[in-house]
C-alpha positions in Angstrom: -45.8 0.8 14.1 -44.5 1.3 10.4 -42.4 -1.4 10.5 -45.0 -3.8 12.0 -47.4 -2.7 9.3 -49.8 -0.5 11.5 -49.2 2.2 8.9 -49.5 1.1 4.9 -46.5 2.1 2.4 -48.2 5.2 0.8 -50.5 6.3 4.1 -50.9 10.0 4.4 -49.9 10.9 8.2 -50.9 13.7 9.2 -49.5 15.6 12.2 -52.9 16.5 14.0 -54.3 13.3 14.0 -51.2 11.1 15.5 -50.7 13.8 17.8 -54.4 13.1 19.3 -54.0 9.4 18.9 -50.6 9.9 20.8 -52.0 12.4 23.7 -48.5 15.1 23.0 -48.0 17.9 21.4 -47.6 18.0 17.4 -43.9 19.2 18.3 -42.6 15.5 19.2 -44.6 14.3 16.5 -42.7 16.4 13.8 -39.9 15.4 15.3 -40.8 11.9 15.4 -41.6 12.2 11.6 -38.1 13.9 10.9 -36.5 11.0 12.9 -38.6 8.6 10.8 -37.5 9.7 7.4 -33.6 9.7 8.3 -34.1 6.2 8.7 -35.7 5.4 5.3 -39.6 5.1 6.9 -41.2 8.0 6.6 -41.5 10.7 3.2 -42.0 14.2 3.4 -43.1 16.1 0.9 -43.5 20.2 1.2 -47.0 21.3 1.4 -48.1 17.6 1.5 -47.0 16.6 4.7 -45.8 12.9 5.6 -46.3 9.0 3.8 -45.0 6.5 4.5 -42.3 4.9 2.7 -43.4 2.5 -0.2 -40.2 -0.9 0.1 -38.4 -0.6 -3.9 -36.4 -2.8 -5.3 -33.7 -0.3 -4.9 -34.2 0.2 -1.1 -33.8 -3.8 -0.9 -30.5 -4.1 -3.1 -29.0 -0.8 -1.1 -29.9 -2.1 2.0 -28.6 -5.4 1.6 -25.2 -4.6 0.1 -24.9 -2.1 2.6 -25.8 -5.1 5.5 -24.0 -7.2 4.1 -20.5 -5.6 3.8 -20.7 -4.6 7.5 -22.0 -7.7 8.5 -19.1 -10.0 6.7 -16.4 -7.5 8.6 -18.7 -7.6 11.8 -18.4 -11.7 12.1 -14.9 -12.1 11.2 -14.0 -9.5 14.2 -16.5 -11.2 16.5 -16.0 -14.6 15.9 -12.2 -14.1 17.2 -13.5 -11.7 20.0 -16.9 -13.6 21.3 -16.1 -14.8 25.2 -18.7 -17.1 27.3 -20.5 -14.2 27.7 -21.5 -13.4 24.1 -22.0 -17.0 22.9 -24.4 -17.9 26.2 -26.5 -14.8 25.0 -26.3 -16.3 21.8 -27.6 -19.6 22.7 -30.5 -18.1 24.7 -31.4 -16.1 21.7 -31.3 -19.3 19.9 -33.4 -21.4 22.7 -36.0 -19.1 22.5 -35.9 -19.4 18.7 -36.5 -23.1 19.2 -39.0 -22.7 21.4 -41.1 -20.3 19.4 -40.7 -22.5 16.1 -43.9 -22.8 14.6 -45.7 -20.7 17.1 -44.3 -16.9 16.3 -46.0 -14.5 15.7 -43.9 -11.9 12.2 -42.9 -9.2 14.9 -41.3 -11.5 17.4 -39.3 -13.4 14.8 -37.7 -10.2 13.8 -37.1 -9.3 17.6 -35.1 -12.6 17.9 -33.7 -12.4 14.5 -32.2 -8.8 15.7 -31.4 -9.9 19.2 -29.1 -12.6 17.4 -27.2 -10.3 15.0 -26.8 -7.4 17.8 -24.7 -10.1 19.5 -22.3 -10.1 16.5 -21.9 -6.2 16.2 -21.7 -5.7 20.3 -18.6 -8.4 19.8 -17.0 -7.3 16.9 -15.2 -4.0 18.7 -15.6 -2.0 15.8 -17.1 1.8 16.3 -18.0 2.8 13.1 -19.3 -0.4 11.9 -21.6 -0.4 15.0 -22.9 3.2 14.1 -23.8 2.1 10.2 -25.8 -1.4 11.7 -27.8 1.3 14.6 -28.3 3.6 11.6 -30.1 1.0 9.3 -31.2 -1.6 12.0 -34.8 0.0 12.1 -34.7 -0.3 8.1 -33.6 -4.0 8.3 -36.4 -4.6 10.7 -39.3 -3.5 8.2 -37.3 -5.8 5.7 -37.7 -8.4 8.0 -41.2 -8.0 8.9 -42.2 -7.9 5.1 -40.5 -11.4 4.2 -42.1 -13.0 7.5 -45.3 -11.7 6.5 -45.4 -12.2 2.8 -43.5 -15.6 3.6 -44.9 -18.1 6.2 -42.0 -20.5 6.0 -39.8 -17.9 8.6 -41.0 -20.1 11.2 -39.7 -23.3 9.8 -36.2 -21.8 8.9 -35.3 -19.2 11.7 -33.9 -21.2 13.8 -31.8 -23.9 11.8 -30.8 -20.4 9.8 -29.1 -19.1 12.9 -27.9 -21.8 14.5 -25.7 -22.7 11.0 -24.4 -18.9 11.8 -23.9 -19.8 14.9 -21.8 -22.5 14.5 -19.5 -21.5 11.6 -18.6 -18.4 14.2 -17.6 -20.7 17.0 -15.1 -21.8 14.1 -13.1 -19.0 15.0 -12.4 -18.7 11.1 -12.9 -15.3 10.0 -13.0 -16.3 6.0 -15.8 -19.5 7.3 -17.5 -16.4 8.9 -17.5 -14.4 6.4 -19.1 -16.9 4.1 -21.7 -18.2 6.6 -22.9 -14.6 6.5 -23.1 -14.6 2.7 -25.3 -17.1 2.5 -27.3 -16.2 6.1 -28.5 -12.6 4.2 -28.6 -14.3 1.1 -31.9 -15.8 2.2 -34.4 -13.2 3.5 -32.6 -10.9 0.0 -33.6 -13.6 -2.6 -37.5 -13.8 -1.5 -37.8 -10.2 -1.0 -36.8 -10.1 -4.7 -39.8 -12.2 -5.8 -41.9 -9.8 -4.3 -43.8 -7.0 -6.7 -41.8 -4.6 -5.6 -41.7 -1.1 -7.0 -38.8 0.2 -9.1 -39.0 3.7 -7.4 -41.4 5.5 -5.1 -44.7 6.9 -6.3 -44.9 10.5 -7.1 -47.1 12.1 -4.4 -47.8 15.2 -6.5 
């Protein structure tokens, strides 16, 4: 719910409350909360409780560069790796993409946009890499969702953006991959960067 924007950056949430809304026990929902701000979503702060995390200017450029340099070694392993199997998932990912251009609503974009790259890590055969893009994926979907919402145009470029990755991987060319990721991130980095983005968190006393 953060990342779909259910919850504003700064929210207090308090325990009691999401526990009613939720129908379990306020156990889960600490846990929940703990969960939350391992992946970069959630604050806590000692005898304040939980708020949710306000997007900086430093959680986009660490997030990025850390995407990005798993991302570039991701491709060139898939692209010499991906059998029928992965690229007919990646075409359906892409058909549905096509489909749903001009008509999509911000959350399912970022489901698609997800179910594309997911392909590239599954095929790459690389553990570790895997593990960093699971630990950070929930934080590169609130990325996501903020450009699609703050930037309408995701509907007009999703598609021809992924099918361009697409094809430079079928090159089987792991420096063309590498570059076709470069500029793939590039996009969705340079207009979060125009947003007014904070330099830090705020203080929450």
């Amino acid at each position: 719910m953060i990342s779909k924007g259910v919850f504003k950056p700064g929210e207090h949430l308090k325990e009691a409350e999401l526990a009613t809304a939720l129908h379990v026990s306020r156990g889960p929902v600490r846990e929940a909360l703990t969960q939350l701000e391992a992946e970069g979503h959630v604050e806590l702060r000692r005898h304040r409780g939980a708020f949710v995390s306000t997007l900086t200017r430093v959680d986009v450029e660490e997030v990025h560069t850390l995407r990005a340099a798993i991302e570039r070694l991701a491709a060139e392993r898939a692209c010499i790796r991906m059998g029928q199997t992965e690229w007919a998932a990646m075409d359906e990912v892409l058909a549905a993409m096509k489909a749903a251009k001009g008509d999509v609503s911000p959350e399912d974009a970022v489901r698609l946009d997800l179910q594309f790259h997911d392909i590239i890590y599954a095929a790459c055969d690389h553990q570790r890499v895997q593990r960093v893009w699971t630990s950070i994926r929930s934080q590169v979907s609130f990325f996501l969702h903020t450009r699609n919402v703050n930037f309408p145009d995701f509907t007009a470029v999703g598609y021809s953006e992924h099918l361009e990755l697409r094809l430079a991987l079928s090159l089987g060319d792991p420096a063309a991959a590498r570059e076709a990721v470069d500029k793939h991130l590039s996009g969705a980095y340079e207009r979060l960067k125009k947003l007014d983005l904070p330099d830090k968190p705020p203080e929450f006393g």
